[in-house]
N, CA, C and O atoms as a GROMACS GRO file, in nm:
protein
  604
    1UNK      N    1   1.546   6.785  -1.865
    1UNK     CA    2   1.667   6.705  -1.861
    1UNK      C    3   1.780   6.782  -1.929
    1UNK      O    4   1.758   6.835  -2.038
    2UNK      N    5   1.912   6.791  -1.866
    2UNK     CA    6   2.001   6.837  -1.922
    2UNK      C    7   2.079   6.780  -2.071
    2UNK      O    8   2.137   6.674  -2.095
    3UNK      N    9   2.066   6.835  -2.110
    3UNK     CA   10   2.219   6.799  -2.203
    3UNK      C   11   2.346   6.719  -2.186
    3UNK      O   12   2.437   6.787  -2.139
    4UNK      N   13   2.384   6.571  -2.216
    4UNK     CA   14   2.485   6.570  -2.188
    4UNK      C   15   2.598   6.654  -2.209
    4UNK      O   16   2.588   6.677  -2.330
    5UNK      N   17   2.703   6.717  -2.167
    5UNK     CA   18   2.805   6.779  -2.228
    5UNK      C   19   2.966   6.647  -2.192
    5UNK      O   20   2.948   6.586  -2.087
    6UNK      N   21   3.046   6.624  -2.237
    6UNK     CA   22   3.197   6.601  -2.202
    6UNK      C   23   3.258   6.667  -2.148
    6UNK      O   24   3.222   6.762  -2.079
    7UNK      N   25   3.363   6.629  -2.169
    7UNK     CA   26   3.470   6.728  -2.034
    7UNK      C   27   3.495   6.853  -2.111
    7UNK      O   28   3.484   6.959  -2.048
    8UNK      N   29   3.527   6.858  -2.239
    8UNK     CA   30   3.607   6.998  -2.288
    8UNK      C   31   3.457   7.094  -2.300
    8UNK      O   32   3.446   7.214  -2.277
    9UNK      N   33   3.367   7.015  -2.336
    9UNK     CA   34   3.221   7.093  -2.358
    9UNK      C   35   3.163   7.174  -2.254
    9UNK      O   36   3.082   7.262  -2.282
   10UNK      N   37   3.208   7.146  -2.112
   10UNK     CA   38   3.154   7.162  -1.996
   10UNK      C   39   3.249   7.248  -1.936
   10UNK      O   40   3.219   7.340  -1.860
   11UNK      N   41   3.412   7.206  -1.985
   11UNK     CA   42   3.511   7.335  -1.926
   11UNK      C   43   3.455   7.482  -2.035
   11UNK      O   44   3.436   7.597  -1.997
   12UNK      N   45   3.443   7.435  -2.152
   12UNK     CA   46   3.436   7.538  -2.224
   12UNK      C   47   3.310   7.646  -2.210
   12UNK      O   48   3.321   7.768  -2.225
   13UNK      N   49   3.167   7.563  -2.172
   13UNK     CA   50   3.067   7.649  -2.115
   13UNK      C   51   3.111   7.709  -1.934
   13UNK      O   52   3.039   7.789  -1.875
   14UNK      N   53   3.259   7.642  -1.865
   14UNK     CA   54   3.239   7.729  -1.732
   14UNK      C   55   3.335   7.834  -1.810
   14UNK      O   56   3.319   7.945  -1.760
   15UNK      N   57   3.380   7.835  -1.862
   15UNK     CA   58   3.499   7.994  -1.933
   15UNK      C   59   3.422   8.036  -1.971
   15UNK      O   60   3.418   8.146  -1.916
   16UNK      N   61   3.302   8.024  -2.072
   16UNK     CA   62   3.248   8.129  -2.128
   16UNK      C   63   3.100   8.171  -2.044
   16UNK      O   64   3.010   8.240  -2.092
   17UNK      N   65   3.101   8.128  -1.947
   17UNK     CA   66   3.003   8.181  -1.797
   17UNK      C   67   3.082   8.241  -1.693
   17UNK      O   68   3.040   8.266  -1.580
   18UNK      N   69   3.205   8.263  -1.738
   18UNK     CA   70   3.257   8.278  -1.603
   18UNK      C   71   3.263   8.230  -1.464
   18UNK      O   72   3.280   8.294  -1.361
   19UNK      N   73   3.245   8.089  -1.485
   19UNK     CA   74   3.224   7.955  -1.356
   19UNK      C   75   3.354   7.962  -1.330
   19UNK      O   76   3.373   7.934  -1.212
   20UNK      N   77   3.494   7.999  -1.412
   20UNK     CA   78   3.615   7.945  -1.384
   20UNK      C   79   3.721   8.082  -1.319
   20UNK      O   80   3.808   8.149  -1.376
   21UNK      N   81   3.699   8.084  -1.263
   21UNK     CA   82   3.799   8.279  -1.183
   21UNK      C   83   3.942   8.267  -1.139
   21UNK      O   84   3.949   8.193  -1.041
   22UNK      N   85   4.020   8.298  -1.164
   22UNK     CA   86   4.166   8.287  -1.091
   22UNK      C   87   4.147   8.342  -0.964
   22UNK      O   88   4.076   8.441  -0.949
   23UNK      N   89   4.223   8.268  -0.843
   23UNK     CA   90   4.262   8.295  -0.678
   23UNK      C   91   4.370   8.408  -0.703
   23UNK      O   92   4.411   8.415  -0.819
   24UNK      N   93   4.419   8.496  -0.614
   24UNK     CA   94   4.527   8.544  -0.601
   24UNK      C   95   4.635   8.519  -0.554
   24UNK      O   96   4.742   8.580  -0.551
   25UNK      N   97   4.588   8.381  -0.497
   25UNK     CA   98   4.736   8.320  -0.388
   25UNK      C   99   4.693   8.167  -0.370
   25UNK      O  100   4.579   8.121  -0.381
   26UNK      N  101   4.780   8.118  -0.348
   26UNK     CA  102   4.768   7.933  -0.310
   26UNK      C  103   4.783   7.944  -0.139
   26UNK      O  104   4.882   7.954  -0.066
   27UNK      N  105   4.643   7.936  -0.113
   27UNK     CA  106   4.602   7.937   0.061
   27UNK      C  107   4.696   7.783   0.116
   27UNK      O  108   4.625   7.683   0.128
   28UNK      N  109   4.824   7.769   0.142
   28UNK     CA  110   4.878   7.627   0.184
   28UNK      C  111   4.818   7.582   0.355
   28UNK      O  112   4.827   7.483   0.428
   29UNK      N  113   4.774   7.676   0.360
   29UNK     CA  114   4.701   7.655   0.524
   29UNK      C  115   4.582   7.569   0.482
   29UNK      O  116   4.572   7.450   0.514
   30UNK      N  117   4.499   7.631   0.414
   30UNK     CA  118   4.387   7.612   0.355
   30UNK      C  119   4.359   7.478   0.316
   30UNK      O  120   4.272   7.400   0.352
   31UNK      N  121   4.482   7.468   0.208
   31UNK     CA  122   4.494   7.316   0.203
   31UNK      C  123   4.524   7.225   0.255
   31UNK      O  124   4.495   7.118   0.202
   32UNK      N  125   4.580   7.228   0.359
   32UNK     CA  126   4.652   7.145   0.470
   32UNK      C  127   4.514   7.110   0.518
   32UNK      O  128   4.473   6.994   0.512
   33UNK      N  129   4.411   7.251   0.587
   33UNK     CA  130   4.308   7.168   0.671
   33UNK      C  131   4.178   7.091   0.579
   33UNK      O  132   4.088   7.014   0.610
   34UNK      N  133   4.218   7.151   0.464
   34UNK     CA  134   4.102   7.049   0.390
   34UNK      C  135   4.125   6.923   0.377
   34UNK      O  136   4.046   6.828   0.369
   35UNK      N  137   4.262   6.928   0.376
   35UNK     CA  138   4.300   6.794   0.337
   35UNK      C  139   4.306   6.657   0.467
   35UNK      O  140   4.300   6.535   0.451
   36UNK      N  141   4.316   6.719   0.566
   36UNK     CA  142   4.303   6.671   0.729
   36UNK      C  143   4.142   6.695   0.725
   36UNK      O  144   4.089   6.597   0.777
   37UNK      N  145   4.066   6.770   0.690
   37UNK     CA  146   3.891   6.780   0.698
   37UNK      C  147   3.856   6.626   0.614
   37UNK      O  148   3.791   6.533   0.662
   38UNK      N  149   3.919   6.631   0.476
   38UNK     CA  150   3.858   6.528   0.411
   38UNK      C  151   3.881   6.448   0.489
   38UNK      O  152   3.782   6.391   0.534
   39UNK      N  153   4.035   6.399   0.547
   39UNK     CA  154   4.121   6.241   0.561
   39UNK      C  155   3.969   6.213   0.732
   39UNK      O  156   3.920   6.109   0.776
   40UNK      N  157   3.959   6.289   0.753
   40UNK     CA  158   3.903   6.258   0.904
   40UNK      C  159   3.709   6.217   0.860
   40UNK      O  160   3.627   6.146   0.918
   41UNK      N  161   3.699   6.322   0.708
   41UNK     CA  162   3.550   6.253   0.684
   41UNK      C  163   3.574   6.111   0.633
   41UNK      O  164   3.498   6.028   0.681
   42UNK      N  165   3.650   6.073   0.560
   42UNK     CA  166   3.714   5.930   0.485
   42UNK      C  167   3.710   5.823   0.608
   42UNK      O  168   3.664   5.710   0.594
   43UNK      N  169   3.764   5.874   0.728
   43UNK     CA  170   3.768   5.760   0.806
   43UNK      C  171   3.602   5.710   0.866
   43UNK      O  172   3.546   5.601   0.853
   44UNK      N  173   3.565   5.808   0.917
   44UNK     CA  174   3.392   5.834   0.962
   44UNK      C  175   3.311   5.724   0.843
   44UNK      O  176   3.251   5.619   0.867
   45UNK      N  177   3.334   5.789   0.714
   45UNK     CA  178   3.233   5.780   0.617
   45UNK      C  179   3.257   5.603   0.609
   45UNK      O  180   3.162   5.526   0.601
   46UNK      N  181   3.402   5.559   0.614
   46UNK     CA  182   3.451   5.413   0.637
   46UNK      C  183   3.375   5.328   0.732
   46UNK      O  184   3.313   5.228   0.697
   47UNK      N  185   3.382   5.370   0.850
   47UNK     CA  186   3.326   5.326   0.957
   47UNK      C  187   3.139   5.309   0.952
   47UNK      O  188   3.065   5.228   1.007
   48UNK      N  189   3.115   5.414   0.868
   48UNK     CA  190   2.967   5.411   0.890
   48UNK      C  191   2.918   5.274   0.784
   48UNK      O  192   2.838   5.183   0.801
   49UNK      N  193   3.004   5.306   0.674
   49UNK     CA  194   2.969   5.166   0.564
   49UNK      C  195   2.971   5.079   0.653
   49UNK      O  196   2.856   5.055   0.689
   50UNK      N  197   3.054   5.013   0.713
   50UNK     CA  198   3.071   4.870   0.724
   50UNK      C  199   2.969   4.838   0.816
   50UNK      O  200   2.984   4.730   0.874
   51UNK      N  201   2.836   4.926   0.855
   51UNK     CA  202   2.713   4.863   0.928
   51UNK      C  203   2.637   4.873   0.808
   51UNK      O  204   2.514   4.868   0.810
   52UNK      N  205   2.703   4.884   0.706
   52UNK     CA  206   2.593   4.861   0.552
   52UNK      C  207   2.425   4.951   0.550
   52UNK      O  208   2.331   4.902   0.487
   53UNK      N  209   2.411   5.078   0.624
   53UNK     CA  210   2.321   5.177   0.642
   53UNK      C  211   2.337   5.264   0.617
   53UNK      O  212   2.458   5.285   0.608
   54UNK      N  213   2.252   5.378   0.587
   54UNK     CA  214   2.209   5.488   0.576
   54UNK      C  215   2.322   5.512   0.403
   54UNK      O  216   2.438   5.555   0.408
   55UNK      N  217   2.277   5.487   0.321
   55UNK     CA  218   2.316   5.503   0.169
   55UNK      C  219   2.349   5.635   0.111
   55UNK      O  220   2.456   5.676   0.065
   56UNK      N  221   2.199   5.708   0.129
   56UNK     CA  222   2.181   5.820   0.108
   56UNK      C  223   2.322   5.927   0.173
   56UNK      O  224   2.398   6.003   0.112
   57UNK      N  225   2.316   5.902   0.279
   57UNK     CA  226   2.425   6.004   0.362
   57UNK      C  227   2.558   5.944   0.321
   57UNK      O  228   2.646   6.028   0.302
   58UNK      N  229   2.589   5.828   0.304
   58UNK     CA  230   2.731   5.753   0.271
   58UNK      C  231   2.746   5.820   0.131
   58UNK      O  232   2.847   5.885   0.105
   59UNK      N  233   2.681   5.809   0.074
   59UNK     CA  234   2.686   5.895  -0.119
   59UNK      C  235   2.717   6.066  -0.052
   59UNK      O  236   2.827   6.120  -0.047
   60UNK      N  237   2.636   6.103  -0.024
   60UNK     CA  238   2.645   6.240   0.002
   60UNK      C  239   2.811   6.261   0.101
   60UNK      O  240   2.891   6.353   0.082
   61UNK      N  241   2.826   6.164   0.188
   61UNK     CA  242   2.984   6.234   0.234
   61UNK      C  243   3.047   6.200   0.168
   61UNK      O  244   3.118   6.295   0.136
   62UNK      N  245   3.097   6.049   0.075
   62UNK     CA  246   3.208   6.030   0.022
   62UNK      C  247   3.180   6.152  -0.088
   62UNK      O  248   3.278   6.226  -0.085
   63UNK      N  249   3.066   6.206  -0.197
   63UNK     CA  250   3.099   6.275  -0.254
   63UNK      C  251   3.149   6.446  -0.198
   63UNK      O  252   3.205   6.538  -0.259
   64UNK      N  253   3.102   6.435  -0.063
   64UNK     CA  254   3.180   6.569  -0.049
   64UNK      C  255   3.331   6.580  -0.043
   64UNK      O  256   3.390   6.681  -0.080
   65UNK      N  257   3.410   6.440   0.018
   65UNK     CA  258   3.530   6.444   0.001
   65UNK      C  259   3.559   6.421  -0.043
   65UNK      O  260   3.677   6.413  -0.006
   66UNK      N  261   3.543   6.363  -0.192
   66UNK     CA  262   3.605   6.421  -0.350
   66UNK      C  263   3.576   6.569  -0.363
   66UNK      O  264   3.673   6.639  -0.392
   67UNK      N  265   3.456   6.628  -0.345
   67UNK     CA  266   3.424   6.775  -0.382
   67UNK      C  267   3.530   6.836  -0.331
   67UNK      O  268   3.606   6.902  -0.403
   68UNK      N  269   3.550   6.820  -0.179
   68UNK     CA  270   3.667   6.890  -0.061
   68UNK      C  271   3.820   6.879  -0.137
   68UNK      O  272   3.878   6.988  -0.136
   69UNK      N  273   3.888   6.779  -0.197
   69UNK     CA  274   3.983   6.725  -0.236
   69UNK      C  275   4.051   6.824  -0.382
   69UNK      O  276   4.152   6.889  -0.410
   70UNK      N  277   3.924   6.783  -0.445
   70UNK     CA  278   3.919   6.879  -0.584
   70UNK      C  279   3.960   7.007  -0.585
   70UNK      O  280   4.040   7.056  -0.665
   71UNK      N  281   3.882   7.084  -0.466
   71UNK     CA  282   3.916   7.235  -0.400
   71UNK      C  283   3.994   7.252  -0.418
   71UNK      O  284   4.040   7.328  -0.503
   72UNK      N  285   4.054   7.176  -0.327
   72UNK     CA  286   4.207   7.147  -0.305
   72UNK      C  287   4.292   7.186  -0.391
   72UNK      O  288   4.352   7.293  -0.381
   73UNK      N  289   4.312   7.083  -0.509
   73UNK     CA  290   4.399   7.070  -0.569
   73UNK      C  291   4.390   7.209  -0.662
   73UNK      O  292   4.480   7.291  -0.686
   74UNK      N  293   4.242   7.206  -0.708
   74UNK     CA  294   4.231   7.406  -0.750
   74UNK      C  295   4.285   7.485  -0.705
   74UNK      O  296   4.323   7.575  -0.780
   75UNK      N  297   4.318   7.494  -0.558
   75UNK     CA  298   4.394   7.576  -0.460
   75UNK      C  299   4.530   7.598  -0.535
   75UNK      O  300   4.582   7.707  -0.510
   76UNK      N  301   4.582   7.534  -0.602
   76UNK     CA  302   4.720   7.503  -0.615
   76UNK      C  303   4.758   7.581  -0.738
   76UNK      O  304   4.863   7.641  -0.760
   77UNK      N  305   4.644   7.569  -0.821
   77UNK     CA  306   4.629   7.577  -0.940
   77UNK      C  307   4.602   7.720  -0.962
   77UNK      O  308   4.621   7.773  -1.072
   78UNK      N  309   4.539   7.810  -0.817
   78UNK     CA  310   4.506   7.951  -0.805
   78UNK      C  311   4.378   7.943  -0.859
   78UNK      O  312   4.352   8.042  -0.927
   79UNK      N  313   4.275   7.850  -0.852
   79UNK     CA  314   4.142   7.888  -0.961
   79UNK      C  315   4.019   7.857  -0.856
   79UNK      O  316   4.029   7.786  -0.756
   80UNK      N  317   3.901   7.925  -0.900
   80UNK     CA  318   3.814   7.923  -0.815
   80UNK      C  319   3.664   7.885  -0.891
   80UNK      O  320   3.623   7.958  -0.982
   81UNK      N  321   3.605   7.792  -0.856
   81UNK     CA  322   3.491   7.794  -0.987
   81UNK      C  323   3.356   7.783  -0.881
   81UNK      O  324   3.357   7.751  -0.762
   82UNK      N  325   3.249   7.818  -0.960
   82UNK     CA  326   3.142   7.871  -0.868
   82UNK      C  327   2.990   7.713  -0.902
   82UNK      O  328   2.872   7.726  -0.871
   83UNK      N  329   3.044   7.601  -0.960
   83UNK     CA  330   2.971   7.494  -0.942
   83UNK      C  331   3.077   7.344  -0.930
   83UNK      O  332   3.197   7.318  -0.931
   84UNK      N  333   2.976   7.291  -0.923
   84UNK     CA  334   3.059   7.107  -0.889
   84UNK      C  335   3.105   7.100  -1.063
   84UNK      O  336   3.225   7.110  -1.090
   85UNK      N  337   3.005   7.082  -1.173
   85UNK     CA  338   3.016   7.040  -1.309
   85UNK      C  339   3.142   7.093  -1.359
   85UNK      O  340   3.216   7.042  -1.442
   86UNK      N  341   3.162   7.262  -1.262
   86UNK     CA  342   3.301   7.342  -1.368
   86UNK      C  343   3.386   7.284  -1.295
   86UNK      O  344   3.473   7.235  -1.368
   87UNK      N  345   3.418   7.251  -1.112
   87UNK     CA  346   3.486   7.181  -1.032
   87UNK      C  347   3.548   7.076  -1.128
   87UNK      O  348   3.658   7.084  -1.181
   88UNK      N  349   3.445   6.964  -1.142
   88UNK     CA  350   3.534   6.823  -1.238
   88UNK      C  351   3.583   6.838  -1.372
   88UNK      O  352   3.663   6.767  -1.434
   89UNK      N  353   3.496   6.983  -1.423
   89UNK     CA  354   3.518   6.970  -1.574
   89UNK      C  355   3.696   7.035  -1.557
   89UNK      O  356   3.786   6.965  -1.604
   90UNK      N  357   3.730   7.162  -1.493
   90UNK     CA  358   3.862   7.172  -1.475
   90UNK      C  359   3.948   7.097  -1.429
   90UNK      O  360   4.060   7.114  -1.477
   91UNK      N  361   3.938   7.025  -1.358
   91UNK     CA  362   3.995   6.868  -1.288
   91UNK      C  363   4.063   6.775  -1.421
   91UNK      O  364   4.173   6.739  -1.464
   92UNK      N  365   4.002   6.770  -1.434
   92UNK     CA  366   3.982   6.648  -1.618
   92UNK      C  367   4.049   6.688  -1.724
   92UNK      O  368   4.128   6.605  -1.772
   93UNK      N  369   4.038   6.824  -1.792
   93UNK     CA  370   4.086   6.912  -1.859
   93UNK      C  371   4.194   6.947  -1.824
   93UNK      O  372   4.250   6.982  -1.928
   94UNK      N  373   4.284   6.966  -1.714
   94UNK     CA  374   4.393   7.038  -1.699
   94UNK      C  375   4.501   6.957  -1.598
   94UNK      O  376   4.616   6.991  -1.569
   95UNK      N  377   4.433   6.850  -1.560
   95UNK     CA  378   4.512   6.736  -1.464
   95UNK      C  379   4.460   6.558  -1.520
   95UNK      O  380   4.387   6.477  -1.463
   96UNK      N  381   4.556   6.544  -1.686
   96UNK     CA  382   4.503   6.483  -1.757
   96UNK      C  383   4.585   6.338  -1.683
   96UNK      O  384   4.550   6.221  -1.694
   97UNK      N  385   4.699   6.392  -1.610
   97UNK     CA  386   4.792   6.286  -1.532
   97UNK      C  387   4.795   6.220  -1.452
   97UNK      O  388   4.890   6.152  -1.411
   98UNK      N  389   4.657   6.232  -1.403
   98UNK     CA  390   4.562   6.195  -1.275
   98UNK      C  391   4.490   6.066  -1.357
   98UNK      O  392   4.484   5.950  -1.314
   99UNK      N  393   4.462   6.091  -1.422
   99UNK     CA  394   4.359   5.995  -1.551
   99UNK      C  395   4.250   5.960  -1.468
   99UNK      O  396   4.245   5.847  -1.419
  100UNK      N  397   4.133   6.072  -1.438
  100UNK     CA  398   4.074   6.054  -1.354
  100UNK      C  399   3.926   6.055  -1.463
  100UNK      O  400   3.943   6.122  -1.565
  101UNK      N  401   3.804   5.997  -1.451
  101UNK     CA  402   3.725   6.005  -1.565
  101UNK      C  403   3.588   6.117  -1.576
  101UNK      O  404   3.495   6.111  -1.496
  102UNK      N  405   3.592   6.173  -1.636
  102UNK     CA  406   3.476   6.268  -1.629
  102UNK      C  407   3.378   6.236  -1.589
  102UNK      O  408   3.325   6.290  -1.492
  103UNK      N  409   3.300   6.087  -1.690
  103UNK     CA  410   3.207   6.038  -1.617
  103UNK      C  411   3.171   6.004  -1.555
  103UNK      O  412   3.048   6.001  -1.546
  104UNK      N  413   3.258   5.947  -1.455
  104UNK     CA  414   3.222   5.880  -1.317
  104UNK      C  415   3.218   6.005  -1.245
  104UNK      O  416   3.130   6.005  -1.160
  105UNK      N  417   3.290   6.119  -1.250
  105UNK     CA  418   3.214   6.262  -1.192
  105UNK      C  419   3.085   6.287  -1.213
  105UNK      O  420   3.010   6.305  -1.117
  106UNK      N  421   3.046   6.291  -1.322
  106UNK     CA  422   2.922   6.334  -1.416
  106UNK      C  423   2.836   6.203  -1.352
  106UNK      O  424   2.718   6.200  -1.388
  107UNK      N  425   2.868   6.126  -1.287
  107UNK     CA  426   2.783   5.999  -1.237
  107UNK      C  427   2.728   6.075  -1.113
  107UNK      O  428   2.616   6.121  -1.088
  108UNK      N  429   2.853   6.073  -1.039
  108UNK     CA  430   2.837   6.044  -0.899
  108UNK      C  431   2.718   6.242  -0.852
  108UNK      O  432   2.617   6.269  -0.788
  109UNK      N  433   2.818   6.320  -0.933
  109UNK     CA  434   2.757   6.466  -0.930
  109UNK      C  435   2.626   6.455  -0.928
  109UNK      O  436   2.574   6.461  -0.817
  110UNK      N  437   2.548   6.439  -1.034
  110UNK     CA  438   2.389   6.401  -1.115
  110UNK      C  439   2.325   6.291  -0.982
  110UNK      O  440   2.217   6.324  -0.934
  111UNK      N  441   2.382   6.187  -0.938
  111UNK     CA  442   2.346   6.150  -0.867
  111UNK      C  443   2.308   6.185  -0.722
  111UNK      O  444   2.205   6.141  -0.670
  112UNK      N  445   2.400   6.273  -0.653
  112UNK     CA  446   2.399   6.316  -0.571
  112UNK      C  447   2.346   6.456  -0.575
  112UNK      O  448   2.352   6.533  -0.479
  113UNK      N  449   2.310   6.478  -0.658
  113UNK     CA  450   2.177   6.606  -0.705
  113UNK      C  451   2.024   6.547  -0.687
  113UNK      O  452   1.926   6.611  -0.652
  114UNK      N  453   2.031   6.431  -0.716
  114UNK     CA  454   1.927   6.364  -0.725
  114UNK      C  455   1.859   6.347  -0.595
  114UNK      O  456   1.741   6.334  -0.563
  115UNK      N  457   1.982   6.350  -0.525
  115UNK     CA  458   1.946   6.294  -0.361
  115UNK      C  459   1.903   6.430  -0.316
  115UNK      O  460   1.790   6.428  -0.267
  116UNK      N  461   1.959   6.544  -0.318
  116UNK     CA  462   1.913   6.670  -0.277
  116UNK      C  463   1.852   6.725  -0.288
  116UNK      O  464   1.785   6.783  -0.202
  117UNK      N  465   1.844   6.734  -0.424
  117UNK     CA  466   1.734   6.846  -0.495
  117UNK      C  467   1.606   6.730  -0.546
  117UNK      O  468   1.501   6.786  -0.575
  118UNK      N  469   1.606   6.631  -0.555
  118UNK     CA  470   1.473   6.556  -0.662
  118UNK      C  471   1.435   6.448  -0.552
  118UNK      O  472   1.337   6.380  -0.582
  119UNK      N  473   1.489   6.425  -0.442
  119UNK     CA  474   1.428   6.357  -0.348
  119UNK      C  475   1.441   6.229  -0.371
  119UNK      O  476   1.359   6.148  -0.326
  120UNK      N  477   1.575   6.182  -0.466
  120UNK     CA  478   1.559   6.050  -0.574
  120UNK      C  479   1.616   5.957  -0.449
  120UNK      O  480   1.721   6.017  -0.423
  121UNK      N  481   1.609   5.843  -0.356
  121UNK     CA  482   1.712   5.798  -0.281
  121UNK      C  483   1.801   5.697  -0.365
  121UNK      O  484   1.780   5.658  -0.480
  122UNK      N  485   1.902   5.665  -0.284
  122UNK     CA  486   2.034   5.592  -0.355
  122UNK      C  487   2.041   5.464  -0.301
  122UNK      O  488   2.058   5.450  -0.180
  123UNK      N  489   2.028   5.347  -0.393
  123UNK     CA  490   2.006   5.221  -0.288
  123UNK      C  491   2.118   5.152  -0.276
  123UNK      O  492   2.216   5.203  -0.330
  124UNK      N  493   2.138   5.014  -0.200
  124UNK     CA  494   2.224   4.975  -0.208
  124UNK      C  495   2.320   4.958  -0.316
  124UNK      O  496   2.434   5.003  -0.303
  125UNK      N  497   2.284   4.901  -0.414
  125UNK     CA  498   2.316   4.868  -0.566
  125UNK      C  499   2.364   4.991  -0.623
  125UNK      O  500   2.483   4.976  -0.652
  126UNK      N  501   2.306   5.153  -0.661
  126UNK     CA  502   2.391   5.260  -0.621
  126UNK      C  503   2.530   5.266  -0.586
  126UNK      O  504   2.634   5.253  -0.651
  127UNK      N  505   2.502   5.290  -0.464
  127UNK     CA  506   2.634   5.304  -0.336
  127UNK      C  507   2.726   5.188  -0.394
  127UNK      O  508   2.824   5.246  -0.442
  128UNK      N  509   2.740   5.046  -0.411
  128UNK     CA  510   2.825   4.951  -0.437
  128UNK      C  511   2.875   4.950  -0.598
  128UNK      O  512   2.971   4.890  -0.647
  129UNK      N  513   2.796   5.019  -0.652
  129UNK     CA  514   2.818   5.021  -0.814
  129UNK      C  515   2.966   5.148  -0.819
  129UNK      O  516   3.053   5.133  -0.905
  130UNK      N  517   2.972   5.243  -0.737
  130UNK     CA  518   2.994   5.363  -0.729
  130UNK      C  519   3.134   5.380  -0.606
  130UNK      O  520   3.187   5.489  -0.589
  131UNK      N  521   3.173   5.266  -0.535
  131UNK     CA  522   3.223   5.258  -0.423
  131UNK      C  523   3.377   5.189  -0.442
  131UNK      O  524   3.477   5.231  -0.383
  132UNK      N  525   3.376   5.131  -0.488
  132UNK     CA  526   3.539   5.082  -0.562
  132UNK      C  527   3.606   5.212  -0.574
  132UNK      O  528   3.686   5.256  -0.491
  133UNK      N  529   3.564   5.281  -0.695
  133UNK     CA  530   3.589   5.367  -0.788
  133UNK      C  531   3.623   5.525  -0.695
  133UNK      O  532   3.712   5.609  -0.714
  134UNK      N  533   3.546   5.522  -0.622
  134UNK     CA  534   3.481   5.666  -0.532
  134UNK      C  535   3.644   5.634  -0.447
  134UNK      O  536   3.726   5.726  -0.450
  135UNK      N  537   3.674   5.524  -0.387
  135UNK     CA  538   3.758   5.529  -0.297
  135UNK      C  539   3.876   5.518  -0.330
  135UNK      O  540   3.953   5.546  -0.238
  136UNK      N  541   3.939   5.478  -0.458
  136UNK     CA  542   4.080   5.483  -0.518
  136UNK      C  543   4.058   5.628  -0.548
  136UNK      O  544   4.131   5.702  -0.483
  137UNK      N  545   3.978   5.685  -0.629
  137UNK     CA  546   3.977   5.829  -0.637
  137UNK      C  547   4.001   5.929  -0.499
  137UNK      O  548   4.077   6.025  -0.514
  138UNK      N  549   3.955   5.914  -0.404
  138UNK     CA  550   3.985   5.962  -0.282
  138UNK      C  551   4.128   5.936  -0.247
  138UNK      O  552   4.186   6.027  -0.188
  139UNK      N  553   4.178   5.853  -0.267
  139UNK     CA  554   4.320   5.804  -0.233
  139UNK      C  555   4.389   5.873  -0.335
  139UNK      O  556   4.476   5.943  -0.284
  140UNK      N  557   4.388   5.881  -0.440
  140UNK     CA  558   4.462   5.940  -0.556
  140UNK      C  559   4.449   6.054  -0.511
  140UNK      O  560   4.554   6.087  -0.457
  141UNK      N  561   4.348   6.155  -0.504
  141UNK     CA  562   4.358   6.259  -0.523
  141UNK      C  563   4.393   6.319  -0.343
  141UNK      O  564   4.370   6.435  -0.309
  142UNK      N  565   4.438   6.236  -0.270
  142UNK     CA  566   4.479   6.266  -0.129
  142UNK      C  567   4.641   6.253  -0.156
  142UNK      O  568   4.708   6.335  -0.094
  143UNK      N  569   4.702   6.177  -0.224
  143UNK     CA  570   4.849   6.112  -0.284
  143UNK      C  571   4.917   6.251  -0.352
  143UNK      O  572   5.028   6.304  -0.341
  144UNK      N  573   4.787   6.285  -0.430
  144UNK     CA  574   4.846   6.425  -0.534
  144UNK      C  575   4.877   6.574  -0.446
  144UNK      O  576   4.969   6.656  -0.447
  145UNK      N  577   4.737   6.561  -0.364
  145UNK     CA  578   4.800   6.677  -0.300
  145UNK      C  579   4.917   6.659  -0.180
  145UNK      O  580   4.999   6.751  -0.168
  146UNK      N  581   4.925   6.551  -0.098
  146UNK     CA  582   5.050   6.528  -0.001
  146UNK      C  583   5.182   6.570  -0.109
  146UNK      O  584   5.268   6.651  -0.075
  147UNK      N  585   5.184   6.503  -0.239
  147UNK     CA  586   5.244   6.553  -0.308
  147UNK      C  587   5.248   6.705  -0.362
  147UNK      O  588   5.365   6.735  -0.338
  148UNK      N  589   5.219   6.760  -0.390
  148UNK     CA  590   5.209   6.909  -0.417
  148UNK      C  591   5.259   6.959  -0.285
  148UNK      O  592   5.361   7.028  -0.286
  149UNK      N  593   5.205   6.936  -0.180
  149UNK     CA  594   5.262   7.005  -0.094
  149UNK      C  595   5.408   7.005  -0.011
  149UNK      O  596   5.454   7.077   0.077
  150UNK      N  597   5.460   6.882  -0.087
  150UNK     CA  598   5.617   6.838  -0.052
  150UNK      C  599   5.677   6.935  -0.172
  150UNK      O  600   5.789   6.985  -0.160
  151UNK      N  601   5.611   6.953  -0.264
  151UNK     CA  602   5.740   7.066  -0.403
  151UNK      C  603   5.736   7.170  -0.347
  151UNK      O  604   5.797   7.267  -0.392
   0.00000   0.00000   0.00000
């Protein structure tokens, strides 16, 4: 079992692993289609909930389009990190204006590890505990970059 770490604990082990790398350029192409990749998984992943099935896969896409989103906004930022944990821990740490929460990263991440790697499935109660939260975050962090890309 891991260690819990916090947000500064977890940015501070991806700097001193070198998880956290500077880009050389802000790809605006790049971001444009991620951001049209996510908005088009968001609608799908919508549609599939409301027949209230397949859990497992509904966890696994909405968390990829936070994962996709996050990219994103790294894009902007010129930074490149080589796991999900350094992904949110830089997120949190350096885009405090977002007021976005570590732990519900550190939730949904661990969880959706669980599903992949440990074979753990995600049940209803899961998915609905996790689904409010998952989808204002998707919206926020779709708001921030439309924004970024209007400055």
């Amino acid at each position: 079992m891991h260690k819990y770490l916090n947000k500064e604990q977890a940015y501070d082990k991806c700097i001193i692993n070198g998880n956290i790398t500077p880009r050389d350029r802000i790809d605006i192409e790049k971001i444009e289609s991620t951001l049209e990749i996510a908005k088009d998984d968001f609608s799908f992943a919508n549609e599939i909930k409301k027949k209230n099935k397949g859990y497992n896969a509904l966890y696994n896409m909405y968390y990829n389009i936070i994962h996709l989103l996050v990219e994103a906004i790294l894009r902007f930022d010129q930074i490149k990190v080589n796991n999900h944990q350094c992904l949110f821990a830089y997120l949190c740490v350096k885009h405090p204006e977002l007021e976005l929460d570590w732990n519900f990263f550190e939730k949904i991440r661990t969880k959706r590890n669980g599903i992949n790697y440990y074979g753990i499935p995600v049940s209803r109660e899961d998915f609905k505990e996790i689904d409010l939260q998952i989808n204002l975050y998707i919206k926020t962090l779709c708001e921030e970059i439309k924004r970024k890309l209007q400055d």
